[in-house]
ZAFI-442459 format. One record per residue: residue number from 1; residue in one letter; x, y, z of N, C-alpha, C in turn. Coordinates in pm, whole numbers, plus 50000, padded with zeros to 5 digits. Example, Ala and Ser with C-alpha at 12.3 -4.5 7.8 and 13.67 -1.06 7.14 Angstrom:
% ZAFI-442459
<1 'A' <51319 49431 50780> <51230 49550 50780> <51320 49670 50780>>
<2 'S' <51285 49775 50708> <51367 49894 50714> <51290 50003 50787>>
***
This chain:
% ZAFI-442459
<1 'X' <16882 86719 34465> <16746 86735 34518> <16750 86797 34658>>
<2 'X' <16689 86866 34687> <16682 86985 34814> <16609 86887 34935>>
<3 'X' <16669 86887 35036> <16619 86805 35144> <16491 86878 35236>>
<4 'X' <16476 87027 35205> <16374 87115 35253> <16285 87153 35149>>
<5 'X' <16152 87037 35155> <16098 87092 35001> <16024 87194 34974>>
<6 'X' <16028 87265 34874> <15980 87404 34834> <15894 87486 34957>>
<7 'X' <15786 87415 34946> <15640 87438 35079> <15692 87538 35163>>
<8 'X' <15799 87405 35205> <15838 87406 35345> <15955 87530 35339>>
<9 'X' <16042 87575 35242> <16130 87686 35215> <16041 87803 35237>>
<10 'X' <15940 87847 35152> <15854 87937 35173> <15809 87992 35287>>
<11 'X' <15795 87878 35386> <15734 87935 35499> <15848 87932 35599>>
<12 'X' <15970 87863 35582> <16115 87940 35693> <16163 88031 35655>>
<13 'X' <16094 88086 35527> <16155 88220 35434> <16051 88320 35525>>
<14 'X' <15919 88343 35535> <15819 88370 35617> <15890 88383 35770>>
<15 'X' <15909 88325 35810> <15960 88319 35948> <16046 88384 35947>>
<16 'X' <16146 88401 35887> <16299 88448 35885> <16258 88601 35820>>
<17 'X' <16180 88651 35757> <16135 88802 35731> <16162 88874 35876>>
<18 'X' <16161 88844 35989> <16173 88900 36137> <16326 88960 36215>>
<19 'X' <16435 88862 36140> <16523 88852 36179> <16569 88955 36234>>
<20 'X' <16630 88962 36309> <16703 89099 36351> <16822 89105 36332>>
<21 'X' <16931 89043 36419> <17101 89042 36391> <17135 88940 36324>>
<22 'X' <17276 88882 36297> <17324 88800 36259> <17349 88696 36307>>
<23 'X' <17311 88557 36227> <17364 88457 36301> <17449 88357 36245>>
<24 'X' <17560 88307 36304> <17675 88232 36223> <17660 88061 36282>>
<25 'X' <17631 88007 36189> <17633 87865 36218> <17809 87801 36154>>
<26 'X' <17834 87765 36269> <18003 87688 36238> <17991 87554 36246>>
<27 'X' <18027 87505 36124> <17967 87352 36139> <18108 87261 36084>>
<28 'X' <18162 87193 36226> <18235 87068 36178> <18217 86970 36137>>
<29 'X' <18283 86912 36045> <18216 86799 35964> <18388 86734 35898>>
<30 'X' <18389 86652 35796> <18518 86569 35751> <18444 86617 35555>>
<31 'X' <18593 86588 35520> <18628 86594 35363> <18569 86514 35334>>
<32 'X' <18465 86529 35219> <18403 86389 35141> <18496 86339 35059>>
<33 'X' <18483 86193 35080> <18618 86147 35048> <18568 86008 34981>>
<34 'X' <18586 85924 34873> <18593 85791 34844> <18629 85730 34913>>
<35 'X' <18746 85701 34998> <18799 85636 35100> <18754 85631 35253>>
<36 'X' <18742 85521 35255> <18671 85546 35414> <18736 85478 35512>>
<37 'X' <18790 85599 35635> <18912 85564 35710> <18851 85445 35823>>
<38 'X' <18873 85370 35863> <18792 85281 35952> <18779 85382 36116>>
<39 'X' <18708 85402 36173> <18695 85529 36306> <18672 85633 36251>>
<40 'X' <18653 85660 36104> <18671 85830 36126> <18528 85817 35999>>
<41 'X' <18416 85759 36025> <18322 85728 35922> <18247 85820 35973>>
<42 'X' <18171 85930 35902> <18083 86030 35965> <17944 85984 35879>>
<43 'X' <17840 85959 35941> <17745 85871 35879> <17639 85995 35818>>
<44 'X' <17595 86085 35911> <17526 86237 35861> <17609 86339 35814>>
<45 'X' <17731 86358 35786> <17799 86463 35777> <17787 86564 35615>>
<46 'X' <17756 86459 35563> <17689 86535 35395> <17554 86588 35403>>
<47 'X' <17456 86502 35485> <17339 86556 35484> <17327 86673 35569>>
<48 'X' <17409 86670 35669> <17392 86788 35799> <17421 86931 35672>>
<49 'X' <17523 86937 35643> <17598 87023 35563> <17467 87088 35448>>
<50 'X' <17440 86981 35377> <17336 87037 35253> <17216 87097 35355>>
<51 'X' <17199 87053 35480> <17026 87101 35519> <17085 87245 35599>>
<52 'X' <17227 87241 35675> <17227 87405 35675> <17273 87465 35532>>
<53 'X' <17318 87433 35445> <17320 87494 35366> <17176 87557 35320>>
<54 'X' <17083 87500 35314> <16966 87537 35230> <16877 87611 35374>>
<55 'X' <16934 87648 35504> <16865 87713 35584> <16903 87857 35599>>
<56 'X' <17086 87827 35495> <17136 87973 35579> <17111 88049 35382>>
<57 'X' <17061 87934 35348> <17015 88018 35178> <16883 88110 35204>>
<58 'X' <16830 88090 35293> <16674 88143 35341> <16706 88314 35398>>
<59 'X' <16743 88334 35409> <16812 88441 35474> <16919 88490 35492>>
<60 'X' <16971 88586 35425> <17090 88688 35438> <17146 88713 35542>>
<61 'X' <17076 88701 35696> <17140 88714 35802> <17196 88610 35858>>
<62 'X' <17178 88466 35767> <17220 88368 35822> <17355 88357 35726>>
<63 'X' <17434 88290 35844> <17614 88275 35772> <17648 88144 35819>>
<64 'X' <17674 88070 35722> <17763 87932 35759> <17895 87906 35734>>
<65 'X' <17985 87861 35790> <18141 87852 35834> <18123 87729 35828>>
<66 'X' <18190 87624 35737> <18249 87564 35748> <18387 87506 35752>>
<67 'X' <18398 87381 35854> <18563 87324 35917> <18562 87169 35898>>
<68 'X' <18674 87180 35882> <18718 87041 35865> <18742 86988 36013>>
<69 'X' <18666 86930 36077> <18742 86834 36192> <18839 86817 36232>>
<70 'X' <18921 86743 36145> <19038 86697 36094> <19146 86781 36050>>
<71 'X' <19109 86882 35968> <19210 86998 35935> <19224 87103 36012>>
<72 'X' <19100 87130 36062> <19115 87211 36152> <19107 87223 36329>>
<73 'X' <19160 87098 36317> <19183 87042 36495> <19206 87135 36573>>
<74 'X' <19283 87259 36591> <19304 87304 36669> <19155 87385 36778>>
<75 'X' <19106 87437 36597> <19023 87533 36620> <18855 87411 36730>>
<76 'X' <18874 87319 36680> <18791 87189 36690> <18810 87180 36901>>
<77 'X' <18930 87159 36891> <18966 87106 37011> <18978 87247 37124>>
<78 'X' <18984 87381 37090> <18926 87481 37134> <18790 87530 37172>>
<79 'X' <18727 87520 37081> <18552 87500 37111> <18522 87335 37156>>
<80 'X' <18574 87280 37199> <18531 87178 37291> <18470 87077 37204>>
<81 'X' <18523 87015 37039> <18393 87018 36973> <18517 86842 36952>>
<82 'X' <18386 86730 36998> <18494 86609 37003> <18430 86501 36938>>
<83 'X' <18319 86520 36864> <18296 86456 36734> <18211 86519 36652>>
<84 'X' <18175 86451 36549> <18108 86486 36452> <17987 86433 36360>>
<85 'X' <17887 86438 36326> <17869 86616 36269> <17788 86728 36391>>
<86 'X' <17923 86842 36407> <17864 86945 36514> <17850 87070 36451>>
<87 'X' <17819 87152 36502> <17788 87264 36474> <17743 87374 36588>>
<88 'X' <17815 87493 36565> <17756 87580 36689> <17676 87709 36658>>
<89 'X' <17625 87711 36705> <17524 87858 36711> <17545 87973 36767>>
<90 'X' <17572 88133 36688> <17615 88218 36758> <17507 88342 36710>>
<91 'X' <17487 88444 36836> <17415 88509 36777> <17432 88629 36906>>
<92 'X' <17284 88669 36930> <17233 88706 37079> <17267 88671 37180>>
<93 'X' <17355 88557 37184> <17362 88486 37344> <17490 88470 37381>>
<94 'X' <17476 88445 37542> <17562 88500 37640> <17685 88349 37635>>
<95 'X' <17596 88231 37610> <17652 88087 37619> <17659 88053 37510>>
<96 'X' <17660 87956 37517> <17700 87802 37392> <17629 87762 37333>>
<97 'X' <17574 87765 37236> <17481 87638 37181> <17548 87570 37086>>
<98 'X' <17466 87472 37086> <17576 87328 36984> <17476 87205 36978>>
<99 'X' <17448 87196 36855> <17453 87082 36807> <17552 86951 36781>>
<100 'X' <17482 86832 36834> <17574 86686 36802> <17482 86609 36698>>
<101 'X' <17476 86582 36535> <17428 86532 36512> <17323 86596 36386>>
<102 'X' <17273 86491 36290> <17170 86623 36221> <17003 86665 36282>>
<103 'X' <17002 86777 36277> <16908 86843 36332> <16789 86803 36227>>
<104 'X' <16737 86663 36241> <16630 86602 36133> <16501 86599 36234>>
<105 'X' <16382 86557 36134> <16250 86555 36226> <16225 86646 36255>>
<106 'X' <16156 86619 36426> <16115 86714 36478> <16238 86796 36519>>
<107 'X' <16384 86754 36574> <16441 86832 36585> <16486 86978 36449>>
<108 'X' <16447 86907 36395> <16428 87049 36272> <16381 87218 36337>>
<109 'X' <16315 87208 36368> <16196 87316 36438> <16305 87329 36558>>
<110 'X' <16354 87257 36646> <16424 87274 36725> <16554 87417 36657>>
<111 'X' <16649 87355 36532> <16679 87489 36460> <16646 87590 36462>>
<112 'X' <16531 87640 36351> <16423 87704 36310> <16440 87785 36416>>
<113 'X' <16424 87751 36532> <16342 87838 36634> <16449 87910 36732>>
<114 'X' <16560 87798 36686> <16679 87883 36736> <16718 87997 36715>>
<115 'X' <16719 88001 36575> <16818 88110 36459> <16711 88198 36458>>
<116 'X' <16589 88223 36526> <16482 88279 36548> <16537 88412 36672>>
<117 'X' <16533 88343 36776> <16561 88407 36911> <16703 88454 36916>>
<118 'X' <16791 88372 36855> <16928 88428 36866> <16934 88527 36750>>
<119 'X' <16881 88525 36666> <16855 88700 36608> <16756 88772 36662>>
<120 'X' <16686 88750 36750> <16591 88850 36766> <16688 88874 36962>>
<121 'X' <16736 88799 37010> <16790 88830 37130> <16662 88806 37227>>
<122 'X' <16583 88694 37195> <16461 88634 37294> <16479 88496 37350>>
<123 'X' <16505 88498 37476> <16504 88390 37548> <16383 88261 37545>>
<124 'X' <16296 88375 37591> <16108 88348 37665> <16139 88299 37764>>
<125 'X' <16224 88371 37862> <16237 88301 37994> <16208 88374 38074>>
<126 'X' <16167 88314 38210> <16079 88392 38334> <16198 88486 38404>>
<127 'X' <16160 88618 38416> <16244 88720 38529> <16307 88607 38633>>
<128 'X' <16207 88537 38684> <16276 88454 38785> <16393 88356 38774>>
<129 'X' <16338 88309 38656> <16474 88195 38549> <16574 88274 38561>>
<130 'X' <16577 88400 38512> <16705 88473 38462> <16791 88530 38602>>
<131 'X' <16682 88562 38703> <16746 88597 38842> <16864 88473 38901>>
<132 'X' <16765 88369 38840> <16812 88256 38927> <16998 88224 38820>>
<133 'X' <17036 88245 38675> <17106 88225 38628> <17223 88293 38679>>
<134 'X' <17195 88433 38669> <17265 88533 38741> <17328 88490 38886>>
<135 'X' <17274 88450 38955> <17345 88345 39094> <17428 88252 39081>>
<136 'X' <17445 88190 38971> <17498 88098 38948> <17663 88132 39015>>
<137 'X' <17702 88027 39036> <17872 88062 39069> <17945 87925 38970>>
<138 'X' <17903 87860 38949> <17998 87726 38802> <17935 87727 38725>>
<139 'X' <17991 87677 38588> <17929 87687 38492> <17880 87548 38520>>
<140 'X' <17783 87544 38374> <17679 87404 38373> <17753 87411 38206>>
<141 'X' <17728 87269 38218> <17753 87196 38110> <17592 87071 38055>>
<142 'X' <17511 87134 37999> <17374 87076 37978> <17366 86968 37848>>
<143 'X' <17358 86888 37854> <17311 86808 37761> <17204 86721 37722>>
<144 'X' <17125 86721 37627> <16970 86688 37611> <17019 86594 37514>>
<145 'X' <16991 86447 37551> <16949 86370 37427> <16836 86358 37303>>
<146 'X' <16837 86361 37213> <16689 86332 37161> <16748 86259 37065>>
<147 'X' <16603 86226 36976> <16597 86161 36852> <16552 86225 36797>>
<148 'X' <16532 86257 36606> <16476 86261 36475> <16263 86257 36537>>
<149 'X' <16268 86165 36568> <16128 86103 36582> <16038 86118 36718>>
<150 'X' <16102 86175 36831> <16088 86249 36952> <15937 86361 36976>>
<151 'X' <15882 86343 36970> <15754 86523 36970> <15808 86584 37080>>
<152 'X' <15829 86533 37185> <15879 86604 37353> <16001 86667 37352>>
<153 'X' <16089 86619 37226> <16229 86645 37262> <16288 86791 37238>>
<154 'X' <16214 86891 37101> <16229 86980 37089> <16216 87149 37213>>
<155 'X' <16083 87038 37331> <16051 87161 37402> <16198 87115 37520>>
<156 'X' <16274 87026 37531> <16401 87008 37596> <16487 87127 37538>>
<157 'X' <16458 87079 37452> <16669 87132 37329> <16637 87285 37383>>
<158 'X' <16532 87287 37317> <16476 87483 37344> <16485 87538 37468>>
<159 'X' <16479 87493 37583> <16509 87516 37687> <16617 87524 37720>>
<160 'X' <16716 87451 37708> <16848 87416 37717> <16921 87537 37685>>
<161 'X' <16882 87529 37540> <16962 87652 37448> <16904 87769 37514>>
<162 'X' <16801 87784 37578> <16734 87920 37598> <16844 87967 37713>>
<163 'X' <16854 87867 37807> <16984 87898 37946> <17059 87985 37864>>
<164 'X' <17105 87883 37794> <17297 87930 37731> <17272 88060 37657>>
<165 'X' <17158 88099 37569> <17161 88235 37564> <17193 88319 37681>>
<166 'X' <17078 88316 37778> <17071 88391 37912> <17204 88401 37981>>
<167 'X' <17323 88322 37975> <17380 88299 38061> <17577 88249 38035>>
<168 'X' <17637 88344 38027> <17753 88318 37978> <17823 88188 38039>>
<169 'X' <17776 88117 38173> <17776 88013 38267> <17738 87847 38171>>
<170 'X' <17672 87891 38062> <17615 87800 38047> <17674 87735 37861>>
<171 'X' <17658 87543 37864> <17687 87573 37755> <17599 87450 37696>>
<172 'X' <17512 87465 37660> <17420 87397 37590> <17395 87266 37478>>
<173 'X' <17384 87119 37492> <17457 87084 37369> <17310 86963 37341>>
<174 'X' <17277 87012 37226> <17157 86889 37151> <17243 86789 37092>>
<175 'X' <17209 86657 37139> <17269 86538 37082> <17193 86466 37054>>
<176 'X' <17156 86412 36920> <17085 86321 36840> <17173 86188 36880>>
<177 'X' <17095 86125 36978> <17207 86055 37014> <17187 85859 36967>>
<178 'X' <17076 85850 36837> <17124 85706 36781> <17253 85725 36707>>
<179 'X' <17320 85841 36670> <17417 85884 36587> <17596 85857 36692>>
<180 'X' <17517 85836 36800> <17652 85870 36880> <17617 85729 36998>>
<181 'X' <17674 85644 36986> <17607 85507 37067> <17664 85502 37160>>
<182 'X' <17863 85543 37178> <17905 85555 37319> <17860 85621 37409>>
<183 'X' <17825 85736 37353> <17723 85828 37461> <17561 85779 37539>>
<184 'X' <17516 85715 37421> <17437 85685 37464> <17441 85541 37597>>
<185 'X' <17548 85469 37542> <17583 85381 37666> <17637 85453 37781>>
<186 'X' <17745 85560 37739> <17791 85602 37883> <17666 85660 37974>>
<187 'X' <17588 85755 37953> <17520 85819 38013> <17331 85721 38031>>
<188 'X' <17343 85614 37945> <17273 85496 37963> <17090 85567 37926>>
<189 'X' <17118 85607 37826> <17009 85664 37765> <16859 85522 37677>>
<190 'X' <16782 85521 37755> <16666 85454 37746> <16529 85523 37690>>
<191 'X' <16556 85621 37691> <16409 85716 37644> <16493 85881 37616>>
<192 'X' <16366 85927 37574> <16434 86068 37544> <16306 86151 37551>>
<193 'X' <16310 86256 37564> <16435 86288 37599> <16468 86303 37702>>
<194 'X' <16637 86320 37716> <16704 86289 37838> <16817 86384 37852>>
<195 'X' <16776 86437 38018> <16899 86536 38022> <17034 86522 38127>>
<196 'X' <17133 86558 38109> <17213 86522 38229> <17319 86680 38229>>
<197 'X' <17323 86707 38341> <17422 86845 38353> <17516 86802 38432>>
<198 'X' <17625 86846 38375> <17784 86830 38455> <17774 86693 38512>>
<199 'X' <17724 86607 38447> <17704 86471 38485> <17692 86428 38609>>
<200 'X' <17653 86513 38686> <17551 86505 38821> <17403 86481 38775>>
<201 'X' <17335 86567 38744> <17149 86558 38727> <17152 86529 38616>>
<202 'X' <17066 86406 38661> <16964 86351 38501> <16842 86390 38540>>
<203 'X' <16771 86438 38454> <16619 86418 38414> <16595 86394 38348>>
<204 'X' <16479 86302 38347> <16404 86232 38211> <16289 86271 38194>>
<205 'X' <16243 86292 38055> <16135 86321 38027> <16125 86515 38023>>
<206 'X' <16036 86506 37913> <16014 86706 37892> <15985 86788 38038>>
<207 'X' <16032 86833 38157> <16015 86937 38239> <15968 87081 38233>>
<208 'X' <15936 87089 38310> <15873 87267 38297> <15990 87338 38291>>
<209 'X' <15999 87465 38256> <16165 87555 38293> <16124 87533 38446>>
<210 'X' <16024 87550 38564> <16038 87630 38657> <16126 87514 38735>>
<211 'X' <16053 87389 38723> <16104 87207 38758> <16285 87229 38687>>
<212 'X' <16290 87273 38605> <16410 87220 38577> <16510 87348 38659>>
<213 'X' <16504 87460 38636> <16585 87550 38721> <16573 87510 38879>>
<214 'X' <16473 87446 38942> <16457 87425 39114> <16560 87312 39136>>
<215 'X' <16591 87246 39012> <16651 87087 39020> <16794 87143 38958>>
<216 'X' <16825 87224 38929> <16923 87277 38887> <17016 87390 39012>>
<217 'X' <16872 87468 39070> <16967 87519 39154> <16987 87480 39282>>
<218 'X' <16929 87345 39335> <16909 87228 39462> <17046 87157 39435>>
<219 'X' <17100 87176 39343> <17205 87116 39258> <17328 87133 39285>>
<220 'X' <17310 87279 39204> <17449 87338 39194> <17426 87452 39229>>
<221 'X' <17326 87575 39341> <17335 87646 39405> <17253 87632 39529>>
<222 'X' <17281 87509 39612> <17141 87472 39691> <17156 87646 39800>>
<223 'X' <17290 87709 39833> <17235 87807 39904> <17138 87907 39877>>
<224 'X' <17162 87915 39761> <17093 88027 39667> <16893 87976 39612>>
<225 'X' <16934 87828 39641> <16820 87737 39645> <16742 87787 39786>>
<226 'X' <16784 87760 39899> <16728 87790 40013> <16692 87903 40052>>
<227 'X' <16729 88013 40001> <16714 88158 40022> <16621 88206 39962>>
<228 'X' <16611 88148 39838> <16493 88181 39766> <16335 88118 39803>>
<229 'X' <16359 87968 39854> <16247 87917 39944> <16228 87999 40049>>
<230 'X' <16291 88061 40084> <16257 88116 40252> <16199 88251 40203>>
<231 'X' <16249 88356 40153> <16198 88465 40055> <16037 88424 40032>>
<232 'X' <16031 88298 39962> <15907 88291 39926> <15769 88206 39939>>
<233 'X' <15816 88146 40112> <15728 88153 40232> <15738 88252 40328>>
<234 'X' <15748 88362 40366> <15801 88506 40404> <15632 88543 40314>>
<235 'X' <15636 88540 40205> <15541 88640 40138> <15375 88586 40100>>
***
């Protein structure tokens, strides 16, 4: 039984008529197996698998790669990828995107809208956003918590991912994070959504891009922060 029902195929088939380039979803996941190793239990990893499967069936420009975790450690532990079920997004963009977790609910649309812009090579980000990326001197390491059940959390993820297009600096990562509980204790996640970069800045709660780049570059470019305040009391 198809986890995207008909309706709903029709109209990401609709959407996806636009596409422009190619986009490759690489998705780690473990061998379905009868046996279940005690630590190595992947609780979404069948369902993640069947729902890109039936997204990258929607469209010819979409390509899915799948890896074994486990078999293919090397490649795993190269892309930075340290549990599971992940998956990365390649297309148009300059950075990272990555999924932790299945992209259910509202984060669904969060997808959708990805494999949207990274074939079409659209950010929707302000001249100023993109000036301000370009300054950058370290990379950022962004991470957005959400949940399945979230309405706020999708206009996070989308933002997030929108950087890591813009910005080879950047590497973007959506974590469904009842799926992942150490995380959620380490970084002490109470609401969502919730963001933390290079584990300096948290913000909580959905931000504007303009709020989140000022808190980003007060951050990690406060010179480049101050120059631009002064620029723009000057005018």
């Amino acid at each position: 039984m198809a986890l995207i029902e008909a309706s709903d195929q029709e109209k990401i088939r609709e959407l996806f008529k636009d596409l422009d380039g190619e986009v490759t979803i690489t998705y780690f996941t473990q061998r379905e197996s009868p046996l279940l190793i005690p630590g190595h239990e992947c609780q979404f990893c069948k369902e993640t698998r069947e729902l890109l499967e039936e997204v990258a069936s929607l469209s010819d420009k979409i390509h899915l790669q799948v890896k074994d975790f486990y078999r293919d450690e090397a490649e795993a532990r190269q892309r930075q990828i340290e549990r599971i079920p992940a998956f990365i997004l390649e297309g148009k963009a300059r950075g990272r995107l990555r999924f932790f977790g299945i992209p259910a609910g509202y984060e669904f649309s969060t997808l959708i809208e990805d494999i949207r812009r990274l074939s079409r090579g659209e950010t929707a980000l302000s001249p100023q956003t993109q000036q301000q990326l370009q300054s950058l001197q370290q990379d950022l390491h962004i991470q957005v918590f959400v949940t399945p059940t979230c309405p706020y959390c999708p206009r996070m993820a989308l933002l997030a991912h929108a950087l890591a297009m813009a910005s080879e600096r950047v590497t973007a990562d959506v974590v469904e994070v009842s799926e992942f509980v150490d995380l959620a204790q380490r970084y002490r996640v109470q609401g969502v959504p919730k963001t933390v970069i290079n584990d300096q800045l948290e913000i909580l709660g959905a931000v504007p891009e303009t709020r989140l780049m000022q808190q980003i570059m007060q951050t990690f470019a406060p010179e480049a922060a101050q120059s631009s305040q002064a620029s723009q009391s000057q005018h």
